[in-house]
Backbone as XML, in Angstrom:
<?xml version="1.0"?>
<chain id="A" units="angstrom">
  <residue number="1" name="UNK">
    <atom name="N" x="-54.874" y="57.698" z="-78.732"/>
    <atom name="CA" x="-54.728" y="59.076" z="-78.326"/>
    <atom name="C" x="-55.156" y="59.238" z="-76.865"/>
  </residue>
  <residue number="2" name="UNK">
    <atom name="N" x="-54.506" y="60.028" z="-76.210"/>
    <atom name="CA" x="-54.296" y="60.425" z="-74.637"/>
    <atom name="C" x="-55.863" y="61.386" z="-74.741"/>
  </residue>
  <residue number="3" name="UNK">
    <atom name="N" x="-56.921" y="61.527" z="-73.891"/>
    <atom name="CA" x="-57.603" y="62.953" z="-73.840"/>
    <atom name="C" x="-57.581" y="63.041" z="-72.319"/>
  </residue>
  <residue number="4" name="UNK">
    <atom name="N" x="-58.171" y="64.048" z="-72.254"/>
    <atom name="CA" x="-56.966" y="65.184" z="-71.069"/>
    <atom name="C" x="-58.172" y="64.196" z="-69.927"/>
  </residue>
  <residue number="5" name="UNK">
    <atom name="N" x="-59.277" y="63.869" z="-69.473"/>
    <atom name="CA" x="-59.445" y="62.627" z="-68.478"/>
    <atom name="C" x="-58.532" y="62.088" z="-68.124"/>
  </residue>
  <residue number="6" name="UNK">
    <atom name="N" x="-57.971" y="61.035" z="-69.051"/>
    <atom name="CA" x="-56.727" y="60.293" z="-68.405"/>
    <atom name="C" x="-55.783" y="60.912" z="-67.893"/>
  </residue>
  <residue number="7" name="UNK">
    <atom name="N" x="-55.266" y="62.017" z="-68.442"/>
    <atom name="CA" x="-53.921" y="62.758" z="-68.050"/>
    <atom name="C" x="-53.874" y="63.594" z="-66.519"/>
  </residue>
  <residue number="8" name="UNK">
    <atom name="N" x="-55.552" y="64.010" z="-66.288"/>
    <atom name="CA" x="-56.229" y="64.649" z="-65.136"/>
    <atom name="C" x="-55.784" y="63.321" z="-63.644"/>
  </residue>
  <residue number="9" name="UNK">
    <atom name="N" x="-56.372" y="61.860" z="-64.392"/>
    <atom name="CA" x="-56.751" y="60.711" z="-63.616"/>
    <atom name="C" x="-55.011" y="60.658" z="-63.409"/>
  </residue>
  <residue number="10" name="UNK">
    <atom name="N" x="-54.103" y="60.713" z="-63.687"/>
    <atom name="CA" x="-53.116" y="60.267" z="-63.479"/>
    <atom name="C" x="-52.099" y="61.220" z="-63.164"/>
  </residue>
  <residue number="11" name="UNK">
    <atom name="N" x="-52.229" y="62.436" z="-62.893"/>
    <atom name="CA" x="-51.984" y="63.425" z="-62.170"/>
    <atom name="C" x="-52.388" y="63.390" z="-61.053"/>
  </residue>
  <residue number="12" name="UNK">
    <atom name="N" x="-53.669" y="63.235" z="-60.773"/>
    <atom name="CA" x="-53.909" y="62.873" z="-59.233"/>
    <atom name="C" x="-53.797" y="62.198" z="-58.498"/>
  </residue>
  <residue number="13" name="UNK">
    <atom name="N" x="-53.753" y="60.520" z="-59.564"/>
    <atom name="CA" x="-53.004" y="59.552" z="-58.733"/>
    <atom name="C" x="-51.482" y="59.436" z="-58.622"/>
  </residue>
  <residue number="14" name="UNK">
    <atom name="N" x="-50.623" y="60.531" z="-59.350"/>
    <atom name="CA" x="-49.206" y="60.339" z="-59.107"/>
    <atom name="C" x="-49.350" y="61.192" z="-57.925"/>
  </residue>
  <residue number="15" name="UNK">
    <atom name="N" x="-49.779" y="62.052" z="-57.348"/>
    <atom name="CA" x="-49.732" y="63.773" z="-56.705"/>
    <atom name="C" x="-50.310" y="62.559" z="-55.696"/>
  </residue>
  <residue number="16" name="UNK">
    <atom name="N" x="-51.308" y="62.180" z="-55.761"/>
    <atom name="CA" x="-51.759" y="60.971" z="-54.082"/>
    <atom name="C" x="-51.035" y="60.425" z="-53.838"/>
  </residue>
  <residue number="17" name="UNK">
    <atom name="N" x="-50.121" y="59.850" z="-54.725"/>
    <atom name="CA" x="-48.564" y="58.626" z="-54.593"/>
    <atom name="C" x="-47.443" y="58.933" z="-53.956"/>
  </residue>
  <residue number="18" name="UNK">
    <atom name="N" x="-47.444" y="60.759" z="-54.207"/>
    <atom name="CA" x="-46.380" y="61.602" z="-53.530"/>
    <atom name="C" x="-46.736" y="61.862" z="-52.457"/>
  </residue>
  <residue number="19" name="UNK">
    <atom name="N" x="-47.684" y="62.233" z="-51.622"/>
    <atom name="CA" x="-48.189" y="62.688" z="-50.234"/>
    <atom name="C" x="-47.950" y="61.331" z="-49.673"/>
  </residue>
  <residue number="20" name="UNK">
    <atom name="N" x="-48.721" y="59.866" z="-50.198"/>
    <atom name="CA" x="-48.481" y="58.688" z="-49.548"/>
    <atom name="C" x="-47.028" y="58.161" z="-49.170"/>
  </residue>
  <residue number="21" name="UNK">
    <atom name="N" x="-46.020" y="58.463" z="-49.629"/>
    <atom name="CA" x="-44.744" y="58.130" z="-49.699"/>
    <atom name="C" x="-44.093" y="59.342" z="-48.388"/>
  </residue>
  <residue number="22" name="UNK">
    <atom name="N" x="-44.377" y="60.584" z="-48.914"/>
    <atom name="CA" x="-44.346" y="61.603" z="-47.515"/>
    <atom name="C" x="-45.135" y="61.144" z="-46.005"/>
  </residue>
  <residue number="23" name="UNK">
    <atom name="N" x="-45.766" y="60.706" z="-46.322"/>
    <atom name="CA" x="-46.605" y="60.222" z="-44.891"/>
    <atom name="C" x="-45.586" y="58.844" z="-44.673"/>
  </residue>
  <residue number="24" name="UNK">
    <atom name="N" x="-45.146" y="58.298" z="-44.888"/>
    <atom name="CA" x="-44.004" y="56.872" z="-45.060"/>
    <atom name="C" x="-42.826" y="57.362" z="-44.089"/>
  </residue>
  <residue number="25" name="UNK">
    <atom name="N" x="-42.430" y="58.618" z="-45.200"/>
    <atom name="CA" x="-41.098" y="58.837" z="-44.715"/>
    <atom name="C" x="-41.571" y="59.633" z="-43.363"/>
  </residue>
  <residue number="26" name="UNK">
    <atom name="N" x="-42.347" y="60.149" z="-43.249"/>
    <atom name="CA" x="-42.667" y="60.817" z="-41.633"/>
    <atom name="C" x="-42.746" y="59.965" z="-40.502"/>
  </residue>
  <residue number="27" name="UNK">
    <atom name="N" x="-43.663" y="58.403" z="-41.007"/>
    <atom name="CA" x="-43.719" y="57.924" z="-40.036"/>
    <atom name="C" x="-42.324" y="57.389" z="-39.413"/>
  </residue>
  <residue number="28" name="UNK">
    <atom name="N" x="-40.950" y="57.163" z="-40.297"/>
    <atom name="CA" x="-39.823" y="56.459" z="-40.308"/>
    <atom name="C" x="-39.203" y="57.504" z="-39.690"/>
  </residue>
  <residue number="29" name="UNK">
    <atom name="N" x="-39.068" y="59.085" z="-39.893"/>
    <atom name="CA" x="-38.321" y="59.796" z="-39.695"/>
    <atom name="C" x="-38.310" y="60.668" z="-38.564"/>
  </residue>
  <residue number="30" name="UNK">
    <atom name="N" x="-39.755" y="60.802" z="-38.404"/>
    <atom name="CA" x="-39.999" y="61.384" z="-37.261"/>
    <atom name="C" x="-39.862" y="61.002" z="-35.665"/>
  </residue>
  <residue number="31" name="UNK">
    <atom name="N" x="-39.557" y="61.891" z="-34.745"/>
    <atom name="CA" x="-38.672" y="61.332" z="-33.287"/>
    <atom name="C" x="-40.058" y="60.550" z="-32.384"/>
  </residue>
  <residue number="32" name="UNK">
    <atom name="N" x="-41.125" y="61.096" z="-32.348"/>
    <atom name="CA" x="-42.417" y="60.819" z="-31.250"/>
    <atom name="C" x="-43.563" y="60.779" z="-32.078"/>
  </residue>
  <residue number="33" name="UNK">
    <atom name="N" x="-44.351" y="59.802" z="-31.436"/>
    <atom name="CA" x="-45.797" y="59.238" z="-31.322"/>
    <atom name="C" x="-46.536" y="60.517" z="-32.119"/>
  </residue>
  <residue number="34" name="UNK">
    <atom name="N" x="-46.275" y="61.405" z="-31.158"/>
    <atom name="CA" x="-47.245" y="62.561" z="-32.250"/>
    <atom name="C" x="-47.092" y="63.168" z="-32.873"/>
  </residue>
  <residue number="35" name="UNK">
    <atom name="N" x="-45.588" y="63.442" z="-33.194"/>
    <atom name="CA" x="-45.071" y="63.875" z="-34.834"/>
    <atom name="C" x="-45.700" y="62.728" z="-35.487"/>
  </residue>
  <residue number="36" name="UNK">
    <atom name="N" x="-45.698" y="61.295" z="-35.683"/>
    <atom name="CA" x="-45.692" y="60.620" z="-36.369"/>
    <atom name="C" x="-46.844" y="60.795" z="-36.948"/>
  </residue>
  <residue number="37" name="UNK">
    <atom name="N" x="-47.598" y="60.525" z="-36.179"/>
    <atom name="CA" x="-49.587" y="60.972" z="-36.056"/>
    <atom name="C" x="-50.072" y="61.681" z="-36.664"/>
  </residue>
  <residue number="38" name="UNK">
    <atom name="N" x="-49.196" y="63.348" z="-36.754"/>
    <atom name="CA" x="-48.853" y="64.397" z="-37.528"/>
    <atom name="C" x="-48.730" y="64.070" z="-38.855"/>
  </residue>
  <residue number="39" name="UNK">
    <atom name="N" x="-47.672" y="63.332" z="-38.930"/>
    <atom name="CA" x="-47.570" y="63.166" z="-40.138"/>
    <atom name="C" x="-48.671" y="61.996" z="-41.122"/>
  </residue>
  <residue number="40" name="UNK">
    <atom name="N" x="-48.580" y="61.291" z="-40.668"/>
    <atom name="CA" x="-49.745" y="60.185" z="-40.710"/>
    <atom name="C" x="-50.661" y="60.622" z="-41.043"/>
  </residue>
  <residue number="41" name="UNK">
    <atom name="N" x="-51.556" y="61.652" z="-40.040"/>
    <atom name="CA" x="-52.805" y="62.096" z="-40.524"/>
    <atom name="C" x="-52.940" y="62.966" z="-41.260"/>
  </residue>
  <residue number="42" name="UNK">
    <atom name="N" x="-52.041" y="63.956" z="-42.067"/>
    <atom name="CA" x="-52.505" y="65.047" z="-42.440"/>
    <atom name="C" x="-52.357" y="64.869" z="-44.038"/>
  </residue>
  <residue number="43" name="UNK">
    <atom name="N" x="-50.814" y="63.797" z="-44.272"/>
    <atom name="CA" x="-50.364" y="63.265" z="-45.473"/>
    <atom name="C" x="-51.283" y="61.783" z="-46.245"/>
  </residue>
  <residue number="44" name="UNK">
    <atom name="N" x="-51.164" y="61.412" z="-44.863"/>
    <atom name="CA" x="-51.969" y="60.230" z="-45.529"/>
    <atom name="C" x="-53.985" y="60.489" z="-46.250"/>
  </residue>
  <residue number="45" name="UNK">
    <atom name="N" x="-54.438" y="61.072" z="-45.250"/>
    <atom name="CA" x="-55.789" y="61.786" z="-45.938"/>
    <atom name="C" x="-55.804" y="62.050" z="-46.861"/>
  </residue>
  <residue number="46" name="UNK">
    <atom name="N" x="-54.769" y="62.891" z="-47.283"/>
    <atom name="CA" x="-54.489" y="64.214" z="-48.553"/>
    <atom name="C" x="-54.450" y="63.222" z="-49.743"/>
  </residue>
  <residue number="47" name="UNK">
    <atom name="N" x="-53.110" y="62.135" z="-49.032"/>
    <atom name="CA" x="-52.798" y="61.266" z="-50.274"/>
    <atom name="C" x="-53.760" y="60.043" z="-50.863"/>
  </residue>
  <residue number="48" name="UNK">
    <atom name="N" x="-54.437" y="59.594" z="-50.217"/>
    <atom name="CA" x="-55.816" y="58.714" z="-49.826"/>
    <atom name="C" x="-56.672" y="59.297" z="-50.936"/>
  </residue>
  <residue number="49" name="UNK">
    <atom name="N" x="-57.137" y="60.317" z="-50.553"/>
    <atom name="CA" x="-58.355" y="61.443" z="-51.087"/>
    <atom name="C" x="-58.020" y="61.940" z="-52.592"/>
  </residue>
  <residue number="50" name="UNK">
    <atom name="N" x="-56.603" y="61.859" z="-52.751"/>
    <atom name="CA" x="-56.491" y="62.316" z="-54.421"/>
    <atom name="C" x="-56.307" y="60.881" z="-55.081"/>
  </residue>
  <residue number="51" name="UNK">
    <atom name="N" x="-55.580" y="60.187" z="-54.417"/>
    <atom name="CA" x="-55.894" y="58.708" z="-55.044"/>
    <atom name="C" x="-57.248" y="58.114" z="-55.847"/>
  </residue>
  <residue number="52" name="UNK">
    <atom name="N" x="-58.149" y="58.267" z="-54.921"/>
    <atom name="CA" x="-59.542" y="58.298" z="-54.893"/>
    <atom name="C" x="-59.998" y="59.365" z="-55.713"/>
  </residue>
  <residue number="53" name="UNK">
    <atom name="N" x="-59.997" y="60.252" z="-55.888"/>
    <atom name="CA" x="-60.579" y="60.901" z="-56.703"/>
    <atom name="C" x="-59.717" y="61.218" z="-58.219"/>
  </residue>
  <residue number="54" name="UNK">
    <atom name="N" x="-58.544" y="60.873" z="-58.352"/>
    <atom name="CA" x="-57.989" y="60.348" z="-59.769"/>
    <atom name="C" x="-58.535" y="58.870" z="-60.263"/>
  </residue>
  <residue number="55" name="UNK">
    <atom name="N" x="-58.936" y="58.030" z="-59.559"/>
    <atom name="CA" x="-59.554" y="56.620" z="-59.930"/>
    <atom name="C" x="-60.984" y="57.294" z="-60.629"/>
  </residue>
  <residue number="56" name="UNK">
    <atom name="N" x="-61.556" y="58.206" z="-59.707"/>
    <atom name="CA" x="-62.742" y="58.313" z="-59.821"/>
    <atom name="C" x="-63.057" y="59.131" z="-61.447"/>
  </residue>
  <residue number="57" name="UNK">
    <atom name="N" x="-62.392" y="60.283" z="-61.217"/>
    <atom name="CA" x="-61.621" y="60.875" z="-62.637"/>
    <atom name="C" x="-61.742" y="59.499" z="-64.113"/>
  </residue>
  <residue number="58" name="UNK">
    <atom name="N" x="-60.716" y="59.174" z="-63.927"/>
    <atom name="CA" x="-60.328" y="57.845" z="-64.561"/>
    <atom name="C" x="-61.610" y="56.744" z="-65.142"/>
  </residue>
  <residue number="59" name="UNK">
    <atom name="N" x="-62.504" y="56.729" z="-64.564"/>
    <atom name="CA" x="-63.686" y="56.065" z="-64.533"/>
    <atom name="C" x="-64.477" y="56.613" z="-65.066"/>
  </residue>
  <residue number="60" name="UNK">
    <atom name="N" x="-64.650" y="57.721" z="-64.780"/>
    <atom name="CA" x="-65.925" y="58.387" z="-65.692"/>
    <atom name="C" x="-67.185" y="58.564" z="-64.633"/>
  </residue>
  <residue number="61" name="UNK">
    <atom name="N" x="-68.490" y="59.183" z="-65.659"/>
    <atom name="CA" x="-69.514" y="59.021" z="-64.880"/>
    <atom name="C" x="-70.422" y="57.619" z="-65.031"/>
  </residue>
  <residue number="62" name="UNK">
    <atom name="N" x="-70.427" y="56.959" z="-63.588"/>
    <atom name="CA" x="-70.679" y="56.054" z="-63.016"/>
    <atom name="C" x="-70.849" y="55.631" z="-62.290"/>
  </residue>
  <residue number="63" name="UNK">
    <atom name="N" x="-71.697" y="53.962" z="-61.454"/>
    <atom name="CA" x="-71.791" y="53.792" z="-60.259"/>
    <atom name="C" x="-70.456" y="53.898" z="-59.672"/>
  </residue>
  <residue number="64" name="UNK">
    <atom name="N" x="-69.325" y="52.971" z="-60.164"/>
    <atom name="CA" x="-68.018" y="52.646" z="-59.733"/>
    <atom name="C" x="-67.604" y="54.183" z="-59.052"/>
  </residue>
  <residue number="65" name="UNK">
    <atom name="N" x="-67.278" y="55.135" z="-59.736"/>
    <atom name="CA" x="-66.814" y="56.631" z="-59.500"/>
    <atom name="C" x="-67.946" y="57.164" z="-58.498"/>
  </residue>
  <residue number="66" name="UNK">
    <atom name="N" x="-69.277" y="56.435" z="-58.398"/>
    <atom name="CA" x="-69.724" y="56.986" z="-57.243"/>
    <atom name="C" x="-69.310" y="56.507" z="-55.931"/>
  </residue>
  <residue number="67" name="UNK">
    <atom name="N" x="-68.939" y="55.153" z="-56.219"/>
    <atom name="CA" x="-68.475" y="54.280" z="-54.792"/>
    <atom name="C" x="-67.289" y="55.061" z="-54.300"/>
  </residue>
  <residue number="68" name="UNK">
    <atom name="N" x="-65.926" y="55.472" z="-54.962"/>
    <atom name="CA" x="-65.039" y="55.841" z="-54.987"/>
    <atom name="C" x="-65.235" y="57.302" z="-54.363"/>
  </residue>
  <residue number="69" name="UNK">
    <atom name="N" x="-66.329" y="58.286" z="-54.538"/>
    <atom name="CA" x="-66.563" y="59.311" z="-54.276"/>
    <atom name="C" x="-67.187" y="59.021" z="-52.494"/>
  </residue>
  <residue number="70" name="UNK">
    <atom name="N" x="-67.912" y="58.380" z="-52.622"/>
    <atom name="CA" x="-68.628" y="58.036" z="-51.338"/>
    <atom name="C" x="-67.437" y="57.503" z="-50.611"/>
  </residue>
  <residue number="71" name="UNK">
    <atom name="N" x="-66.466" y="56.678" z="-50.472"/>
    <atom name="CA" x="-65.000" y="56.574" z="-49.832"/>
    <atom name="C" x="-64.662" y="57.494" z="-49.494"/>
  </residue>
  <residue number="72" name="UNK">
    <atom name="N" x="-64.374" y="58.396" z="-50.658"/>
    <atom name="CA" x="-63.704" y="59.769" z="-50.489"/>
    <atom name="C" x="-64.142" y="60.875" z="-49.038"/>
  </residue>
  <residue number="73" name="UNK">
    <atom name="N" x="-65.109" y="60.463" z="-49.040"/>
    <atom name="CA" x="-66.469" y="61.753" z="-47.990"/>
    <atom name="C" x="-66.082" y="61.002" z="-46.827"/>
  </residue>
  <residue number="74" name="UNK">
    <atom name="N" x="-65.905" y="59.358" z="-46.404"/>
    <atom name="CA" x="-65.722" y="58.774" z="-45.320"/>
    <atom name="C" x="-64.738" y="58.922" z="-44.569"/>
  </residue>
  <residue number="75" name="UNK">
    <atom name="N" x="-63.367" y="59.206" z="-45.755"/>
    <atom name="CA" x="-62.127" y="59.078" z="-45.348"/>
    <atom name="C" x="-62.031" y="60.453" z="-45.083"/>
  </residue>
  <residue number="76" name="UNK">
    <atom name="N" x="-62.624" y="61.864" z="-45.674"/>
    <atom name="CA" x="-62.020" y="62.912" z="-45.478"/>
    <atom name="C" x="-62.751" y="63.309" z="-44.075"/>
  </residue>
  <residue number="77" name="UNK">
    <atom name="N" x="-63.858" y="62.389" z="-43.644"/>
    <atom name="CA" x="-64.328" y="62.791" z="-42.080"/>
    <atom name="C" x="-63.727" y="62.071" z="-41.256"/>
  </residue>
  <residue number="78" name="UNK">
    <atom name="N" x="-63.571" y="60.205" z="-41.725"/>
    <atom name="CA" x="-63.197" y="59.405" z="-40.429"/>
    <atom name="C" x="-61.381" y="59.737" z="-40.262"/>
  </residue>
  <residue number="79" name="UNK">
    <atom name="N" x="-60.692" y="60.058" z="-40.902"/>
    <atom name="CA" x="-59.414" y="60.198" z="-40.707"/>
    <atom name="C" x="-59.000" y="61.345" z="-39.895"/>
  </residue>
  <residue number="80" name="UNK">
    <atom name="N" x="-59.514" y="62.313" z="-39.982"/>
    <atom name="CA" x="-59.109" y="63.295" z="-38.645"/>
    <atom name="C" x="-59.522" y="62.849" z="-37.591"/>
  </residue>
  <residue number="81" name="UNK">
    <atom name="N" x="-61.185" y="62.586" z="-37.047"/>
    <atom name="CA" x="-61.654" y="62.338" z="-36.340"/>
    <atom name="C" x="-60.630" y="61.217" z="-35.624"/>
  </residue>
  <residue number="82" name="UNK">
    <atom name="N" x="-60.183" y="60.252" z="-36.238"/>
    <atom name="CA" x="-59.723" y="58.745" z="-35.686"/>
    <atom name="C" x="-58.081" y="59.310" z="-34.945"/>
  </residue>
  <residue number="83" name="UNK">
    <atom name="N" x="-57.712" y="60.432" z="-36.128"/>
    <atom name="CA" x="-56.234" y="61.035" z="-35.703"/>
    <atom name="C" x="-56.349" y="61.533" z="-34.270"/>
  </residue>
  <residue number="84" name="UNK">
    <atom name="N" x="-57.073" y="62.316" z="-33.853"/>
    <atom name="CA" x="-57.471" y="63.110" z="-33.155"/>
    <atom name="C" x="-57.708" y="62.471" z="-32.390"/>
  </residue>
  <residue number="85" name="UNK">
    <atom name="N" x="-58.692" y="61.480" z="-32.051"/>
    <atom name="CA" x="-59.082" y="60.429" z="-30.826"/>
    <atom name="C" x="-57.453" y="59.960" z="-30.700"/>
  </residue>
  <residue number="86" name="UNK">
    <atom name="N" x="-56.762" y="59.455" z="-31.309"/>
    <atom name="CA" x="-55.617" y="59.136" z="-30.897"/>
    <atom name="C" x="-54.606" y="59.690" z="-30.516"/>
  </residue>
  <residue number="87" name="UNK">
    <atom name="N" x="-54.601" y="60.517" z="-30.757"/>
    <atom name="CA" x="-53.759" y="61.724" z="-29.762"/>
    <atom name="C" x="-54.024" y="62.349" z="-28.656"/>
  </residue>
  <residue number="88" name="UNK">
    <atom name="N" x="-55.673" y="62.179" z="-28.656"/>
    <atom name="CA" x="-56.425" y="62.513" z="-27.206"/>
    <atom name="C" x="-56.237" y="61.906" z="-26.095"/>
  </residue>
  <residue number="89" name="UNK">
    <atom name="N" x="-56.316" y="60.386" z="-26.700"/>
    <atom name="CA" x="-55.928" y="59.166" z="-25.636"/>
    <atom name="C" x="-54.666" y="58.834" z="-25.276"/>
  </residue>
  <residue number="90" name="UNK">
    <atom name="N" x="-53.736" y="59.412" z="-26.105"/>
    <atom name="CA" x="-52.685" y="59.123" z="-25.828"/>
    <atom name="C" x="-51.997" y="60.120" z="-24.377"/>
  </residue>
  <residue number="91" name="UNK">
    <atom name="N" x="-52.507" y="61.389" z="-25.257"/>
    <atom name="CA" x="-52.114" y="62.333" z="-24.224"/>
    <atom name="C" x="-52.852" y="62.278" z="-22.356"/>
  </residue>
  <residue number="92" name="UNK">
    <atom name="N" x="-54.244" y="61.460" z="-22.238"/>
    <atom name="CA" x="-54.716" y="61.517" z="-21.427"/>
    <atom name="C" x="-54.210" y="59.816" z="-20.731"/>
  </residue>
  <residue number="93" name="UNK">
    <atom name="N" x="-53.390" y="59.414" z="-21.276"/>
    <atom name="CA" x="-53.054" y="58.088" z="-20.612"/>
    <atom name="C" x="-51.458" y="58.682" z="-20.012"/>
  </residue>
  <residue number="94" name="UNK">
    <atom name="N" x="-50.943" y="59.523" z="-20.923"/>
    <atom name="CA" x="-49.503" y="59.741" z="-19.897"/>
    <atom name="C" x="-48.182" y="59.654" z="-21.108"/>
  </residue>
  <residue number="95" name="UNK">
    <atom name="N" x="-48.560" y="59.510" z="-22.021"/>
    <atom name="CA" x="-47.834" y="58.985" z="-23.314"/>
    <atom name="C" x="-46.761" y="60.290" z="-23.466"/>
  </residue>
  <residue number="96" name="UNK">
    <atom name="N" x="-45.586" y="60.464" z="-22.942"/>
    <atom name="CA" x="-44.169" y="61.538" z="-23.263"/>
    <atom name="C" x="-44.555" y="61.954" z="-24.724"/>
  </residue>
  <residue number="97" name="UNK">
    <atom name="N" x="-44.583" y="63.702" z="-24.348"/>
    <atom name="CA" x="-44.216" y="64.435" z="-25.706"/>
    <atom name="C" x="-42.708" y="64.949" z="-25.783"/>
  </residue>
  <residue number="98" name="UNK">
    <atom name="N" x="-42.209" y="64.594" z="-27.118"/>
    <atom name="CA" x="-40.712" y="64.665" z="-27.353"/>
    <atom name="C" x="-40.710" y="66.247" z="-27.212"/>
  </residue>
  <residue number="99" name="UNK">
    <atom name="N" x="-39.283" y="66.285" z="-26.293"/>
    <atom name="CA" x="-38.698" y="67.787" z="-26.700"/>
    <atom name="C" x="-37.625" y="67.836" z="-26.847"/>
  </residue>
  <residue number="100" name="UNK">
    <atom name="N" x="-37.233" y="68.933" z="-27.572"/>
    <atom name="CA" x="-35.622" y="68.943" z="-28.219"/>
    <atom name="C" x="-34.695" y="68.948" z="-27.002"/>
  </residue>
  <residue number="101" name="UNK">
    <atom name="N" x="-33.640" y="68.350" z="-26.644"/>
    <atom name="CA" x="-32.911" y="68.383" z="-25.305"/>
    <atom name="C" x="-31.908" y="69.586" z="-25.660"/>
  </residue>
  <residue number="102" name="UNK">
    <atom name="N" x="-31.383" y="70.625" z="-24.846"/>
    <atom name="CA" x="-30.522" y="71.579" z="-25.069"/>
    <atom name="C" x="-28.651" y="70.686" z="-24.613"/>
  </residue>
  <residue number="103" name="UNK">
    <atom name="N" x="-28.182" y="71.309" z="-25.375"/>
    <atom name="CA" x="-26.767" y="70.731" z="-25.589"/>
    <atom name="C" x="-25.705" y="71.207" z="-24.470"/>
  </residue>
  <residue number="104" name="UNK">
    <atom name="N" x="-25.514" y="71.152" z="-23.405"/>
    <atom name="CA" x="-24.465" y="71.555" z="-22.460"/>
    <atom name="C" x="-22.965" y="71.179" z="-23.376"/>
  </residue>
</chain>
């Protein structure tokens, strides 16, 4: 028999599976460095962070689900922060922001 833990744990890791696959197709689809970045950072966190916390779900209460939780807190600070430095540097080295060209 299914009880609703598992069904919780695997809702969040399908719903993390979907943002991770969106952050994929952004990086493939998108025209410039900082759309990509865009997409990268905002999808990939999201999708990262429910991953992680459906494992954690999944596990129960425990050290393991604490490790998983303590990830969770690293990634939801170091991943903007790291996004952000990289778009900082990019922009302060000279790095072209895409713009839509108008059609004569």
């Amino acid at each position: 028999m299914i009880d609703i833990q598992e069904i919780a744990a695997v809702l969040l890791v399908a719903c993390g599976l979907f943002f991770l696959v969106i952050s994929a197709v952004g990086m493939l689809r998108l025209p410039d460095f900082y759309s990509r970045l865009h997409s990268s950072g905002n999808s990939e966190t999201l999708g990262l962070m429910m991953v992680l916390l459906g494992l954690a779900v999944y596990e129960g209460v425990n050290f393991v689900s604490f490790k998983l939780i303590f990830i969770f807190i690293f990634v939801f600070i170091g991943n903007p922060i790291g996004t952000h430095i990289l778009s900082k540097t990019a922009l302060k080295t000279g790095h072209p922001v895409w713009t839509k060209k108008k059609e004569e």
